[in-house]
C-alpha positions as CSV (number, residue, x, y, z in Angstrom):
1,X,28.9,1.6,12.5
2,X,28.0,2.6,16.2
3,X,25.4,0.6,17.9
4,X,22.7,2.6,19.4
5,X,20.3,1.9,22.2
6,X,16.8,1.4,21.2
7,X,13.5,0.5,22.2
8,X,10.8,-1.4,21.0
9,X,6.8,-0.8,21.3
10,X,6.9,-3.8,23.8
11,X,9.3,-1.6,26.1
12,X,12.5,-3.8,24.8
13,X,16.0,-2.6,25.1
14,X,18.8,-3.3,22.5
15,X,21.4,-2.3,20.8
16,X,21.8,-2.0,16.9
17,X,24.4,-0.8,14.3
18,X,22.2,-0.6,11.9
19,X,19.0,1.4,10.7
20,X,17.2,-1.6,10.4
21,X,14.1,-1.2,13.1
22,X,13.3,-4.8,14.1
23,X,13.4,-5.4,17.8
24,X,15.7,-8.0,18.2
25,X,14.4,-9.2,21.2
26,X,10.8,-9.8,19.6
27,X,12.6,-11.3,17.1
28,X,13.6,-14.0,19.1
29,X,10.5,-14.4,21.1
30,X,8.3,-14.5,17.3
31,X,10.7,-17.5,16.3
32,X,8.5,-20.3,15.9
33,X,10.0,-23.6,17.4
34,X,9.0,-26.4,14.4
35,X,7.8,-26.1,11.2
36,X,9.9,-25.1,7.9
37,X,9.6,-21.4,9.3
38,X,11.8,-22.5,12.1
39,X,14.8,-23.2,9.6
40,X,14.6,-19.8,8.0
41,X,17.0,-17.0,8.5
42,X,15.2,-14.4,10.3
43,X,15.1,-11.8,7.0
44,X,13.8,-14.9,4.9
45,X,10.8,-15.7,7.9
46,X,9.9,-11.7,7.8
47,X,10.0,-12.0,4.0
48,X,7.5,-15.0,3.9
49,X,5.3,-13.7,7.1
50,X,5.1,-10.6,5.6
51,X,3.7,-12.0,1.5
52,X,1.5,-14.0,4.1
53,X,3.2,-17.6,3.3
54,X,2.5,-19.4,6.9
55,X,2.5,-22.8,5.4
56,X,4.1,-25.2,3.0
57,X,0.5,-25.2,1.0
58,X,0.9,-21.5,0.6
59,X,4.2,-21.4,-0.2
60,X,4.0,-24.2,-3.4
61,X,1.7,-21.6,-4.6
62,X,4.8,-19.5,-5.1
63,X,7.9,-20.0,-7.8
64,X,11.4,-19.5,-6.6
65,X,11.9,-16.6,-9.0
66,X,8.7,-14.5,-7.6
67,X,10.5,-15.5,-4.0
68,X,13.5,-14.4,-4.9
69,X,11.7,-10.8,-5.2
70,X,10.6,-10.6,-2.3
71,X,13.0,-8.2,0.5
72,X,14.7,-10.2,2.8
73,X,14.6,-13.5,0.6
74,X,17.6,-14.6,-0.6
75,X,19.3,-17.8,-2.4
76,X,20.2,-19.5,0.4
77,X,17.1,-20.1,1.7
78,X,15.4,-22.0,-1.5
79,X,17.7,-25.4,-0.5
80,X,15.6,-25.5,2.6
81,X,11.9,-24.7,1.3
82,X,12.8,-27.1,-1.3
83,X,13.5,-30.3,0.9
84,X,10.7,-29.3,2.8
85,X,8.3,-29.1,0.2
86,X,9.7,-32.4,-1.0
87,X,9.3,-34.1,2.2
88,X,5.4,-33.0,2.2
89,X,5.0,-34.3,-1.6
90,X,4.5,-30.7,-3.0
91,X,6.8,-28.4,-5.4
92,X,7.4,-24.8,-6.5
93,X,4.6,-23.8,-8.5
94,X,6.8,-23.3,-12.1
């Protein structure tokens, strides 16, 4: 696919090949620094942002399988929220 030139509402110019809209410039500058968001694949961070999951309370609120539903969230992210739910002495909800 051909990369195209784009433009963001913030007046950001990049180049993508695919139809996807996100600004990968904002991208970058919305990546939080710490945290277990900072781990996450940029498509997995959208997916959580998005279902309003900000922190590890919210998220044990969640199971894997109703994660797993969400767009953007895939498998490979679960190892991650797992040892990081772990390490705060919280779970999955089942």
């Amino acid at each position: 696919m051909e990369r195209t030139e784009r433009n963001c509402d913030n007046g950001h110019r990049y180049y993508k090949s695919s139809d996807c809209p996100t600004c990968l410039i904002c991208e970058r500058e919305q990546q939080p620094n710490t945290g277990f968001l900072a781990e996450m694949s940029a498509p997995a961070r959208r997916a959580l942002q998005t279902e309003g999951i900000t922190t590890l309370e919210e998220l044990a609120r969640y199971s894997e399988k109703e994660l797993l539903k969400l767009h953007g969230f895939g498998p490979a992210s679960l190892p991650k929220l797992r040892i990081a739910l772990s390490e705060a002495g919280l779970s999955f909800r089942l």
